[in-house]
C-alpha positions in Angstrom: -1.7 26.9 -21.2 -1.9 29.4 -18.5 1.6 30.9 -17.7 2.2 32.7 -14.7 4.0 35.8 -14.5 4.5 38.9 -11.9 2.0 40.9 -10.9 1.1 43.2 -7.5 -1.8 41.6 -5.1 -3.6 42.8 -2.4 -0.9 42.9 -0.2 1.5 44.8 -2.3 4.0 42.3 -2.0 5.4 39.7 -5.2 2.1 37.8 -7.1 2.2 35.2 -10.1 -1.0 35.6 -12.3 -2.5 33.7 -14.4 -2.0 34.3 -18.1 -3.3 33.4 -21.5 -0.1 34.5 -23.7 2.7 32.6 -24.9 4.2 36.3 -24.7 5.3 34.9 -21.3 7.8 32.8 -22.7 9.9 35.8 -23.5 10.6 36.6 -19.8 10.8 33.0 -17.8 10.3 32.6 -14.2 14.3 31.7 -13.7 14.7 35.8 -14.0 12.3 36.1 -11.0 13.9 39.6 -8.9 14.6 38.3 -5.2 12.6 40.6 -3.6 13.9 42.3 -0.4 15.1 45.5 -1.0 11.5 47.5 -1.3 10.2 46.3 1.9 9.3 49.0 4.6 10.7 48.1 7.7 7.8 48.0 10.8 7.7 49.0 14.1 10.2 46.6 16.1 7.8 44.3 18.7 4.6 45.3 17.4 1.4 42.7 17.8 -1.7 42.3 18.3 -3.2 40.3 20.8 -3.6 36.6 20.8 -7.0 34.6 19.9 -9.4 33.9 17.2 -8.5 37.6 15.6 -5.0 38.2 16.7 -1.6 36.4 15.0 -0.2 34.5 18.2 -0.1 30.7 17.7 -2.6 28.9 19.7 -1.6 26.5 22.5 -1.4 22.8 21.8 -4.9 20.5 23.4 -3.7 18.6 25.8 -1.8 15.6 25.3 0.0 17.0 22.4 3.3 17.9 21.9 3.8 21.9 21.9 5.1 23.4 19.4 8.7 24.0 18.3 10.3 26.8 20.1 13.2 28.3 18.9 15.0 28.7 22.5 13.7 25.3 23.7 15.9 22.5 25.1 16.1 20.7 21.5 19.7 19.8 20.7 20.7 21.7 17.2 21.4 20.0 14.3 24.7 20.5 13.2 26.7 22.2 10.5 28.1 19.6 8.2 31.3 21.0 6.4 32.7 17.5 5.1 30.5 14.2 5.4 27.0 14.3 6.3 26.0 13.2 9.5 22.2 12.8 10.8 20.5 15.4 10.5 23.1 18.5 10.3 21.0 21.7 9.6 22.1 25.0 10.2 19.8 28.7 10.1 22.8 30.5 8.2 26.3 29.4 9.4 27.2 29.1 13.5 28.7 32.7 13.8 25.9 34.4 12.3 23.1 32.0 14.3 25.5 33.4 17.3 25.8 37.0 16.9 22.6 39.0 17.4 20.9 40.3 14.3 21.0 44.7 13.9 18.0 46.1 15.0 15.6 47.5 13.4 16.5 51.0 11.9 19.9 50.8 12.3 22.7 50.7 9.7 22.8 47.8 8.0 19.7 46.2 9.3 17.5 44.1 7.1 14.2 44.7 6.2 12.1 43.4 8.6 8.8 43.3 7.1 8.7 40.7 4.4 4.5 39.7 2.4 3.2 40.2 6.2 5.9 39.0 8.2 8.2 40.6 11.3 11.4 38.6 11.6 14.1 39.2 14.2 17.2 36.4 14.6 18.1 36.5 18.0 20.7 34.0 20.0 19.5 31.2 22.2 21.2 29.8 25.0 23.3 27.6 24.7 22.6 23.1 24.3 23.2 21.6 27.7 25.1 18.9 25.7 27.2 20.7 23.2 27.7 23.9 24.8 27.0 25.2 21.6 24.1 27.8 20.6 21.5 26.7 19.2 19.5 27.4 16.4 18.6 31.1 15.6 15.6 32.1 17.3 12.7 33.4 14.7 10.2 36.0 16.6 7.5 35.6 13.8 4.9 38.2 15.2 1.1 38.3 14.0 0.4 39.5 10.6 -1.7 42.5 10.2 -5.3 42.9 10.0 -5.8 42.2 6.5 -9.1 41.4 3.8 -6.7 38.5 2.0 -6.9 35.7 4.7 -9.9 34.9 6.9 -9.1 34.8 10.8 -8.1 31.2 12.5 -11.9 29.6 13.9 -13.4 27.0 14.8 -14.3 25.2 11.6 -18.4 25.7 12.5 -20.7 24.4 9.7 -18.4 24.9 7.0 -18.8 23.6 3.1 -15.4 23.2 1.7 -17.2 21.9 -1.4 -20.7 21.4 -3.4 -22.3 19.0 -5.6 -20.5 15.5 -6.1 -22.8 12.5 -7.5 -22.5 11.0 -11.2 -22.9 13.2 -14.2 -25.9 11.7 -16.2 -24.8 13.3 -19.4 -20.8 11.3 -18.9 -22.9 8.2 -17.6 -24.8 8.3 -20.7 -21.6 8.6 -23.0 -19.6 5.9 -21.0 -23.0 3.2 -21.5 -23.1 4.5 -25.3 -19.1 3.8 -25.9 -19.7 0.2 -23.6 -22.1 -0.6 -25.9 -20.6 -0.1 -29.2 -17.5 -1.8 -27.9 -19.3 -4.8 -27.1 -20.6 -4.6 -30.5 -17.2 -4.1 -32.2 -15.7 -7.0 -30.1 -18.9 -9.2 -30.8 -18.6 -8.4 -34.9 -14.4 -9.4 -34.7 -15.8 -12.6 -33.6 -18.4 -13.5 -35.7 -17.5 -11.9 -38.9 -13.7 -11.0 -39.2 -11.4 -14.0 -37.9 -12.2 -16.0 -41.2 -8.7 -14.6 -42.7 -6.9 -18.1 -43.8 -4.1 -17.2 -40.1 -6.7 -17.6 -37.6 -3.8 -17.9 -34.9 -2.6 -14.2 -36.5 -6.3 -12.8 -36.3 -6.6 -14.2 -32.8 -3.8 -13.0 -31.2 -4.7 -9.3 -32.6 -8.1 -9.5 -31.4 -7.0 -9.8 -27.7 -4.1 -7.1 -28.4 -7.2 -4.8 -29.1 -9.2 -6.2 -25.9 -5.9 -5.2 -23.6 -6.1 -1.7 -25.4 -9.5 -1.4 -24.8 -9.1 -2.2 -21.3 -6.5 0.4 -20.3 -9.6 3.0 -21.4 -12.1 1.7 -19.0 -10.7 3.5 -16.1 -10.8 7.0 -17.9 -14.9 6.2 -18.2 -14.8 5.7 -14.3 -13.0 9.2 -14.2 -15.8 10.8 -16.7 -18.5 9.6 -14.1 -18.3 11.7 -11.1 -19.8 15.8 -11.5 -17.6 18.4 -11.3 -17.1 19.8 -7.5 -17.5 23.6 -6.9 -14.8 24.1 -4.1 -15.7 27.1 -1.7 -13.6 30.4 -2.5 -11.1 29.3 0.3 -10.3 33.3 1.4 -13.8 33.7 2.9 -12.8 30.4 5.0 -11.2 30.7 8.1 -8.3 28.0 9.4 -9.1 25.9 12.0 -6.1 27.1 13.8 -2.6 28.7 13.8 -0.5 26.5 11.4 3.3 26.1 11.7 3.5 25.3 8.2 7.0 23.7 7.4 8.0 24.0 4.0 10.8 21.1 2.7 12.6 21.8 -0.7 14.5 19.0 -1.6 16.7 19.6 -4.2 20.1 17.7 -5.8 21.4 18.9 -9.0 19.7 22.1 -9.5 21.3 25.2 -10.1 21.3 27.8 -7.2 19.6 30.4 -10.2 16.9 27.5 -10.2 16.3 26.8 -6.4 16.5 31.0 -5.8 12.8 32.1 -7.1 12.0 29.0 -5.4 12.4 29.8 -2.3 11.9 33.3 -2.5 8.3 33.0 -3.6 7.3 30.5 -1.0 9.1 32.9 1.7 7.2 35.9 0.2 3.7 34.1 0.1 1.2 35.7 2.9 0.0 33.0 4.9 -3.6 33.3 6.7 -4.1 35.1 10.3 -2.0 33.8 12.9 -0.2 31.4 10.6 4.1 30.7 10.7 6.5 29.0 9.0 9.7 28.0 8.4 11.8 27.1 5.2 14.3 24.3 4.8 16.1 23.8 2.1 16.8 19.7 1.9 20.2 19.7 -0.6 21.2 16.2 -1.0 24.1 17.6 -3.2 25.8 19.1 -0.7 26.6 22.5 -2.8 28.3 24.9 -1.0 26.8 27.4 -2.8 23.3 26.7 -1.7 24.5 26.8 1.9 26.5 29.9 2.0 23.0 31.8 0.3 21.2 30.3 3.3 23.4 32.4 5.4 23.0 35.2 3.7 19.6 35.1 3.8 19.7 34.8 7.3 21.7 37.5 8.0 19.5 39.9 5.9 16.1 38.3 6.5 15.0 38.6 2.8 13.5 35.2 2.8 10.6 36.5 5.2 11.0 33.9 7.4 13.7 31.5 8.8 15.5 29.7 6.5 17.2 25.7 7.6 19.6 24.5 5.3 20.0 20.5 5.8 22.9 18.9 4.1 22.8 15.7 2.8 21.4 12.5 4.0 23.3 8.9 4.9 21.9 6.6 2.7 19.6 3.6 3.7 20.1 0.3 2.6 17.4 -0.9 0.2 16.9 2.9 -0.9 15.7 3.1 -4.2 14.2 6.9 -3.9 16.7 9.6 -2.8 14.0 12.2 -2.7 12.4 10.2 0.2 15.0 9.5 1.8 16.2 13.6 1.7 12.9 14.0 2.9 12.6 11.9 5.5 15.7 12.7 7.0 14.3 16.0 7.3 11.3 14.7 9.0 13.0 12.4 11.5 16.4 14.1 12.5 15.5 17.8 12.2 11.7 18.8 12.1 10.8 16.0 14.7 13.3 13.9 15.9 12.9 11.0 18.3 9.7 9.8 17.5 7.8 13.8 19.0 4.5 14.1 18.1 4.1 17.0 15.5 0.6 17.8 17.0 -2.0 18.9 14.9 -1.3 22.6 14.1 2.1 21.6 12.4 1.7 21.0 8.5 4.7 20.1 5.8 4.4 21.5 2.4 6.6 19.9 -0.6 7.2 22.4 -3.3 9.9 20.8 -5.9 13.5 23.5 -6.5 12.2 24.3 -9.9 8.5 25.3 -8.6 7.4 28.7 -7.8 4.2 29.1 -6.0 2.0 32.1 -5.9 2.1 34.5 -3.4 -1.6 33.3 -2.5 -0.6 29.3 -2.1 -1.0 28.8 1.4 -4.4 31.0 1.5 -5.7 28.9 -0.8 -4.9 25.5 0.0 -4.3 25.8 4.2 -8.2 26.6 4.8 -9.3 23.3 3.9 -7.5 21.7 6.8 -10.5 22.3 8.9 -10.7 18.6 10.8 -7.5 16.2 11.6 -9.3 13.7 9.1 -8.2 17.0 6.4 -4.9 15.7 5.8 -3.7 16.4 2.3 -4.4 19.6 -0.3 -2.8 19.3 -4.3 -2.2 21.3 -6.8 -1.6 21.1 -10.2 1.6 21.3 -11.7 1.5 23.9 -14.6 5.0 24.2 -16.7 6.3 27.5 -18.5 9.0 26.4 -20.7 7.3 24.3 -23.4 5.2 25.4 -26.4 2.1 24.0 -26.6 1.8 24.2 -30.3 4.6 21.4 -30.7 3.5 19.7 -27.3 4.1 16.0 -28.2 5.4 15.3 -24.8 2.1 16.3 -23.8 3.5 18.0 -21.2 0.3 20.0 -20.3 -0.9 16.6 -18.7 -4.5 17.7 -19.0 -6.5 14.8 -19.3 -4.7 14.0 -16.1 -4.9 17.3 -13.9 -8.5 17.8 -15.3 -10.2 14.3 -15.6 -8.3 11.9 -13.9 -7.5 13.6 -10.2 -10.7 14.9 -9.9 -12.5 12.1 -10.5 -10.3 9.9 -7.8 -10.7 12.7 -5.4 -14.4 14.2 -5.4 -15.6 11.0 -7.2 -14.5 8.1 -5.0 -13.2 9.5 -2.2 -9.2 8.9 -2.9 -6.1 10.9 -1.9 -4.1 12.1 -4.5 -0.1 13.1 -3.8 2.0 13.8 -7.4 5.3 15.0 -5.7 5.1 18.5 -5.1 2.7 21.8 -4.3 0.9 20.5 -1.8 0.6 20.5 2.1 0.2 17.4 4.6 -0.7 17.8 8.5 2.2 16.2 10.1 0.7 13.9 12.3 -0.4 12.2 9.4 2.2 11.8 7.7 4.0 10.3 10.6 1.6 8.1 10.7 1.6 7.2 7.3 5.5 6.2 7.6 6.7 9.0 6.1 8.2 8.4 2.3 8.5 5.1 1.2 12.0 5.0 -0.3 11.6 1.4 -1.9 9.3 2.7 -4.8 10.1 6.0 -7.1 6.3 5.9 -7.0 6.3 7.6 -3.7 4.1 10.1 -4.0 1.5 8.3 -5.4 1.7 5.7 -2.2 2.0 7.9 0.0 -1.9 9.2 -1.1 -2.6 5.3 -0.5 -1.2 5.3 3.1 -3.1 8.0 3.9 -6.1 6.8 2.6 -5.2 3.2 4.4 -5.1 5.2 7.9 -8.7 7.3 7.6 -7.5 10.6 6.1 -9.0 12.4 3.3 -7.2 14.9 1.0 -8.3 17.9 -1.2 -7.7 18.7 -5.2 -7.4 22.1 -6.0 -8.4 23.1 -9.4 -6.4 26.2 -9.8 -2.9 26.7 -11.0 -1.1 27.7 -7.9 2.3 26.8 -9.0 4.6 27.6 -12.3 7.4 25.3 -12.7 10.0 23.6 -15.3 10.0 20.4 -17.4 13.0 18.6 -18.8 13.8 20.4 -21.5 15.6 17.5 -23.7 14.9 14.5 -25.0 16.8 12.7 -22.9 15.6 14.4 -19.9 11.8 13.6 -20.8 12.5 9.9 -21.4 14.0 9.1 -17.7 11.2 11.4 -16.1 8.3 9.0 -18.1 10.7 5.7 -17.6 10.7 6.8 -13.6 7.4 7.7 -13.7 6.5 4.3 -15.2 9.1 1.9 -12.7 6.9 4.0 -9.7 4.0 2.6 -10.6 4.9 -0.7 -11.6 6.9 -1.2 -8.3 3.7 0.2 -6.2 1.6 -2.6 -7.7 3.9 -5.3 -7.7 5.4 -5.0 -4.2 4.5 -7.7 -1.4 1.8 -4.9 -0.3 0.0 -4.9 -3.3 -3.3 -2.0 -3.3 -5.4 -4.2 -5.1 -5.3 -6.8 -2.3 -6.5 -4.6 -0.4 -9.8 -5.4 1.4 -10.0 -2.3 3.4 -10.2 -0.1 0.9 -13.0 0.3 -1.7 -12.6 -1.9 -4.6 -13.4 1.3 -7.0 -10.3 2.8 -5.2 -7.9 -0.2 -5.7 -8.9 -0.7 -9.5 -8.2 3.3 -10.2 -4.8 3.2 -7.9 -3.5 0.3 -10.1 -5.4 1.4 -13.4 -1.9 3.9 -14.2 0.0 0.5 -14.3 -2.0 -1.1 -16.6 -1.9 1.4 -19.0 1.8 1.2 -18.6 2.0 -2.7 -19.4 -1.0 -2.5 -21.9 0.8 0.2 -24.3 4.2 -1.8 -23.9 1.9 -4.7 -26.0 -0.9 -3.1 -28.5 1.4 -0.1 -29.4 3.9 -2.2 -30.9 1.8 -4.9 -32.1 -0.4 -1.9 -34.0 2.9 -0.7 -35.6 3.7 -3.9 -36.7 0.1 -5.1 -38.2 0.0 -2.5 -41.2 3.8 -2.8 -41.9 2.9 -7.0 -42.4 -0.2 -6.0 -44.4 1.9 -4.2 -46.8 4.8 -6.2 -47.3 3.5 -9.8 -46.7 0.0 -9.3 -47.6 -0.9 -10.7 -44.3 -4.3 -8.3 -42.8 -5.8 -10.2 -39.4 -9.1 -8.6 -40.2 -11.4 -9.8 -42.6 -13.0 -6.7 -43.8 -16.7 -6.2 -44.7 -19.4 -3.8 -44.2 -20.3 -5.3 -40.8 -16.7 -4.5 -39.5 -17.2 -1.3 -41.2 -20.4 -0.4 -38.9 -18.9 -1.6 -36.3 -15.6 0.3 -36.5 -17.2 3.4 -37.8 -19.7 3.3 -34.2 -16.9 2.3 -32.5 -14.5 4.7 -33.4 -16.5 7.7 -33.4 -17.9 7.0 -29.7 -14.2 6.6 -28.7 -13.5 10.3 -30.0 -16.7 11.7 -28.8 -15.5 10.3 -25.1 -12.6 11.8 -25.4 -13.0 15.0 -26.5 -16.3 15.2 -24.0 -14.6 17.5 -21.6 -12.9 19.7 -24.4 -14.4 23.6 -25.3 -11.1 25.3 -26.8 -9.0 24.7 -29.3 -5.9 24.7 -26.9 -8.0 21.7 -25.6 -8.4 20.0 -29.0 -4.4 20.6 -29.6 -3.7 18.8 -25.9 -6.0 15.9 -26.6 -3.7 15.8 -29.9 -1.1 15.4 -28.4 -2.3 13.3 -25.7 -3.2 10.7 -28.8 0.8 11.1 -29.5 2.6 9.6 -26.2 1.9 5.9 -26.6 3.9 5.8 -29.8 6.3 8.6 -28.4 7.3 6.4 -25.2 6.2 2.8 -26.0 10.0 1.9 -26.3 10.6 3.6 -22.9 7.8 2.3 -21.1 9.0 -1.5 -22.7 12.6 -0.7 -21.0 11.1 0.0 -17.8 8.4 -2.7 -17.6 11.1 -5.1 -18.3 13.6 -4.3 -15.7 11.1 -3.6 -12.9 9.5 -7.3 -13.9 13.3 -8.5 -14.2 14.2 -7.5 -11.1 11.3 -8.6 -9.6 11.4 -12.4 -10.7 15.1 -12.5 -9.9 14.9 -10.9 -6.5 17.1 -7.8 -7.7 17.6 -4.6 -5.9 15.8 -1.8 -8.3 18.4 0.9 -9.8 18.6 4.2 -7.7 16.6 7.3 -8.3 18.3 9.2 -10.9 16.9 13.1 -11.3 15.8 14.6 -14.2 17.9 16.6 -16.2 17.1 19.9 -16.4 18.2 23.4 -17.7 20.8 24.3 -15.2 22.6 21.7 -12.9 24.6 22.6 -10.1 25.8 20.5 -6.8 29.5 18.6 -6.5 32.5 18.9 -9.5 31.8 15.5 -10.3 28.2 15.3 -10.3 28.3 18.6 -12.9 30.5 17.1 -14.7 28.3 13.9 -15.4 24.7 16.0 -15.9 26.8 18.9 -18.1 27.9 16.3 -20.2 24.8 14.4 -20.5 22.6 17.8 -20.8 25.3 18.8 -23.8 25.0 15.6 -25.5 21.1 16.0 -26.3 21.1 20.1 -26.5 23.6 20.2 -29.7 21.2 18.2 -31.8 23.6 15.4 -32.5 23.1 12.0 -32.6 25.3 10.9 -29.7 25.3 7.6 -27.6 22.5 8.7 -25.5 20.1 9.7 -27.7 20.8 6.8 -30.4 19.5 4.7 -27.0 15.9 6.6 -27.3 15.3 7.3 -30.4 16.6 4.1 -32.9 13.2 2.4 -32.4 10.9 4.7 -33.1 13.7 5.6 -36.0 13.4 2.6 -37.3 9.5 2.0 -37.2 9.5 5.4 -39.2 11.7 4.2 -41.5 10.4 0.6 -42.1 6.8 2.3 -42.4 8.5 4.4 -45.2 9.6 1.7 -47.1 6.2 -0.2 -46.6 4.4 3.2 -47.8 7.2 2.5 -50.8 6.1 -0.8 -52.0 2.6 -0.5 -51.5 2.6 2.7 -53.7 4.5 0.8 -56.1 1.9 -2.4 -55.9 -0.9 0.0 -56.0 0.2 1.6 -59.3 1.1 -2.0 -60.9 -2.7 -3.4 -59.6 -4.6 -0.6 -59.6 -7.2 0.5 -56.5 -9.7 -2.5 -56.5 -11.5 -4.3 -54.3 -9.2 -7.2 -53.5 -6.2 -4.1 -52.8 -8.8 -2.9 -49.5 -6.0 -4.5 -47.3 -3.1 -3.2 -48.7 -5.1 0.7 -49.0 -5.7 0.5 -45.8 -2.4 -0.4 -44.4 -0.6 2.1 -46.2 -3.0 4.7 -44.3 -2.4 2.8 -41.5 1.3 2.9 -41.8 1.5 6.7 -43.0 -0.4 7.8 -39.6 2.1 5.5 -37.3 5.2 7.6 -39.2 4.1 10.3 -38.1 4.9 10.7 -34.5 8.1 9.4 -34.5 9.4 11.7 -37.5 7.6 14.4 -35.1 10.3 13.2 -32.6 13.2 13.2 -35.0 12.4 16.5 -36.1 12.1 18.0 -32.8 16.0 16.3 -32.0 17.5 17.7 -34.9 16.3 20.8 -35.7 14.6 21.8 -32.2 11.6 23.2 -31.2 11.1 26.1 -33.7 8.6 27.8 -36.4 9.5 24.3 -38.3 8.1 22.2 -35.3 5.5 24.3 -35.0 4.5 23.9 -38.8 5.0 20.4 -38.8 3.2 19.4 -35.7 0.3 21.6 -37.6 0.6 19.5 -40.6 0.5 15.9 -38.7 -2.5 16.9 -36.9 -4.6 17.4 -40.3 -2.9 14.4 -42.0 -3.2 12.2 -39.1 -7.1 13.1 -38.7 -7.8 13.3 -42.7 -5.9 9.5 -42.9 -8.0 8.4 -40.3 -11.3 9.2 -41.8 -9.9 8.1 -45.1 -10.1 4.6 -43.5 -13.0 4.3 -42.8 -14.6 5.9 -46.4 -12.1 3.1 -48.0 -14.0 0.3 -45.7 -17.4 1.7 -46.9 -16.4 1.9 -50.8 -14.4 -1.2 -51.2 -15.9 -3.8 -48.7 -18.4 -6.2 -49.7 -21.7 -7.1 -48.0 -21.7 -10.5 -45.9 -25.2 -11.2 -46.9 -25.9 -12.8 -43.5 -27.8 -10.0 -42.0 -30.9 -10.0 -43.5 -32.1 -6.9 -41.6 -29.9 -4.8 -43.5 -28.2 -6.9 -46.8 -26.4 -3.8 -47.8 -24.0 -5.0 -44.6 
């Protein structure tokens, strides 16, 4: 894993590295300093002159809307100090927006050169309406000459990125694991259903097509070469950006939502660039708001800083991040229905993200036509050891396989919720946020695709951010993450439906779904089919050396695929891990498929978003009340209400599989290992490999994540890989030939 610490960059100014040390896990990014203090003040009203070199925003084509002026006619949003109302933002509170900011030099005066940037808070007259000021006027002038960020141009001949095509070496590997899964499926039907329950038999053998099928789409991501994505600070912008950065935030501590802001103030933006920070709070903390003002008053932040409290909520809403977000969009950043034009971009970083302080050099460059709409980053975590992963929070097969190969393979956009910019125009035109699904940054990609655009995935880390760090918290980020995707697919405008769109496109955009229903069936079922071996003598395979080839080709292909991609051993570790999550969240994913599919046949509103809980909370007494008592429930390593609710099925799997591994022992010793005893050998391998992850899970509950995690996750890895192979030597040793291949009558 790659953790991001401080460092200094070109500019001088705050930097987040990349890292190869779990060393940083000793000083987290919550402690982050709040820069401010070290900045040398500049000359007040210095610039340079506008155009392709010089830092003043361009003006608008014609026919567009120009841009948002601090002093123009635009009435204010308002302070709210009880209930929210539409749109009530505020730059700092009304009396500091109204009193004119020190100037520069004098006694208690700000800073006023923050990573590149001149800020003065001035007052503007007053709203023809209200009578009252409006919103504090931010003089951003033009950054420096400088080596870090190309000058705005006209994007002339420009290669954002090379190569693209399929990778004949993947290709080769996908035909190769095809083939010997045809072969495996045509061998279960020819030679293995003769088990005296054909009905049992049967019903496995499509369980293991349906798992099979939920791999198919990771061959499709496999086919597509890698893209090499031009070094974006040797390419110019296409123009001045007024880049509009939204943190929407709920719960979250103010200690959480301070580095976050901070580092996104402090990042240097390209030549000519602006922008201006607002910090969406849907819980209405006080806190939050009063550090807004302070920021304000002292221009630490770099930039302007628009705290917007609360949002009314819809009818229908399912997703409160959308709808913070949107209220943003419509009743502060653009109200009635303006056109953002197209030099106007929205970034969403989540509260607990901090970006680099080279973020926007890397990602804004790629906007180089209107038909550049989106640029992602990965999300990289620091507070999880990857040595006792089994959350697989890494996500690499994901970040590395999957993303890339909807985006440079078959042309798709790709949104995951955060660290990433979107030209406002196009979002507008995409709707904005659908609030109906908690899926909505993954259909908000698919609107954007639906209307022409085209997005960007950025290999690079260019973010460092938190993950849940409980067990409880993990299971409603997977459960939400799961209801997303089944109410994308299953809503009246279903993607797959779609004939606009490539059919490659609407397989892969549904393709997360089916993996979600799939492993809510086979994972299960595969639990079950070694426990029944044991215990009932019941095996729906019957086993000979042609099953034995066929397994052996099968299976090794399937790892070979896999691990295709993988050169380290942090790699192998992730892959691990990866193999881990279908019988970590199986139960979770069966809770969510159900209730989406309930409330679907029933005509049911879906549940509210609830947020993830996380290391600190903060927001309203009664809302911290609620998350402190959840987050103290699953930190003290008890078994309270809550985490009984996740863990008693994979509790008791472990536990049946123990008392199968029992009374197989116990037969084995009676019976001795023969030939007729293959079924019950290999179940109890079987059954020892499936106790492992969930005891991995217990352990990590009760005794938390340290040395003895670490040690045992070790240990499952090389039990779990020597049982595995174990299998298949018992198949080869014990099996008998079918005699009915007389090419090879040792099978």
């Amino acid at each position: 894993m790659n953790y991001l610490r401080g460092s200094r960059d070109v500019k001088g100014g705050s930097s987040l590295q990349s890292v190869g040390s779990t060393d940083a896990l000793t000083a987290p990014l919550r402690s982050l300093k709040v820069p401010g203090s070290s900045a040398s003040p500049s000359s007040s009203g210095a610039s340079s002159p506008p155009g392709r070199g010089g830092g003043a925003p361009r003006a608008p084509a014609a026919g567009t809307a120009a841009p948002r002026a601090a002093d123009s006619e635009e009435p204010s949003p308002r302070v709210a100090r009880s209930e929210p109302s539409v749109g009530n933002a505020t730059v700092g509170a009304a009396a500091a927006a109204a009193a004119p900011a020190p100037a520069a030099g004098a006694k208690g005066a700000a800073p006023a050169r923050q990573a590149g940037w001149d800020l003065e808070l001035g007052v503007t007259r007053a709203s023809k309406k209200s009578g009252r000021p409006l919103l504090g006027s931010a003089k951003v002038l033009p950054m420096p000459e400088s080596d870090a960020a190309a000058a705005p141009g006209a994007p002339v001949n420009i290669v954002l990125k090379q190569g693209g095509g399929w990778s004949l070496p993947s290709t080769m590997l996908s035909l190769a694991l095809l083939s010997a899964m045809v072969f495996y499926f045509y061998v279960r039907v020819a030679f293995t259903l003769d088990t005296g329950a054909m009905g049992y038999s049967i019903f496995v053998l499509v369980v293991e097509i349906l798992a099979a099928s939920s791999m198919l789409p990771h061959l499709l991501y496999l086919l597509p070469k890698k893209v090499k994505y031009a070094d974006p600070l040797t390419v110019p912008v296409s123009e001045c950006f007024h880049v509009r950065v939204l943190i929407p935030c709920y719960t979250e501590a103010l200690e959480i939502v301070k580095p976050t802001l901070m580092a996104v103030g402090n990042a240097t933006l390209p030549k000519g660039c602006m922008r201006t920070i607002y910090l969406c709070d849907d819980g209405k903390d006080a806190n939050k708001e009063a550090w807004v003002e302070g920021l304000n008053r002292t221009g630490e932040a770099g930039c302007p800083v628009v705290y917007i409290r609360g949002h009314p909520r819809e009818p229908g809403e399912v997703n409160g991040k959308s709808g913070n977000l949107n209220n943003a969009l419509s009743n502060v950043l653009y109200p009635g229905g303006m056109d953002p034009g197209s030099h106007e971009v929205v970034s969403i970083i989540d509260a607990d993200m901090v970006v680099r302080s080279d973020f926007y050099l890397r990602t804004l460059p790629y906007l180089q036509t209107e038909r550049d709409a989106l640029v992602l980053a990965p999300q990289e975590f620091h507070n999880y050891n990857p040595a006792t992963d089994i959350f697989c929070h890494s996500n690499r097969l994901f970040w590395d396989v999957t993303c890339p190969g909807i985006v440079d393979g078959f042309g798709g956009v790709m949104c995951t919720g955060t660290n990433y910019i979107v030209r406002s125009r196009a979002l507008l035109k995409a709707g904005g946020y659908p609030s109906w699904t908690l899926g909505e940054d993954v259909r908000l990609g698919v609107e954007l695709q639906r209307h022409g655009y085209t997005g960007y995935f950025l290999p690079d880390r260019l973010a460092v951010g938190e993950v849940p760090d409980t067990v409880r918290g993990v299971f409603m980020q997977r459960s939400r993450w799961c209801k997303g995707n089944l109410q994308n697919t299953f809503s009246r405008d279903c993607t797959l439906f779609d004939r606009s769109q490539p059919i490659m496109l609407r397989i892969l955009w549904n393709a997360v779904t089916w993996h979600y229903l799939t492993c809510s069936v086979y994972t299960p079922t595969f639990l079950l089919v070694p426990i029944l071996a044991i215990l009932v003598g019941v095996f729906p395979i019957a086993l000979n050396r042609v099953f034995a080839l066929a397994f052996t080709i099968y299976f090794c292909m399937q790892q070979i695929v896999l691990y295709s991609r993988v050169r380290t051993f942090r790699g192998f570790q992730d892959m691990f891990f990866q193999s881990l999550t279908p019988h970590i969240f199986w139960y979770s994913f069966v809770k969510a498929n159900s209730q989406v599919l309930r409330n679907l046949i029933t005509q049911k509103a879906n549940k509210p978003f609830k947020t993830t809980i996380k290391s600190m909370i903060s927001g309203s007494a009664e809302m911290a009340k609620t998350e402190q008592t959840s987050i103290k429930k699953v930190k003290d390593h008890s078994l309270s209400w809550s985490t009984v609710q996740d863990l008693w099925a994979p509790t008791l799997f472990m536990l049946v599989n123990l008392v199968a591994l029992g009374y197989g022992g116990w037969r084995l010793h009676r019976d001795g290992m023969t030939t007729t005893n293959l079924a019950l050998i290999i179940g109890m391998l079987w059954s020892a490999i499936n106790a492992m992850p969930p005891y991995l899970l217990l352990h990590l509950q009760v005794f938390g994540d340290h040395l003895s995690m670490h040690i045992a996750c070790t240990l499952a890895g090389i039990f779990m890989t020597l049982f595995t192979f174990s299998v298949m030597v018992a198949m080869w040793l014990l099996s008998k030939p079918t005699g009915v291949v007389s090419w090879a009558p040792w099978l």
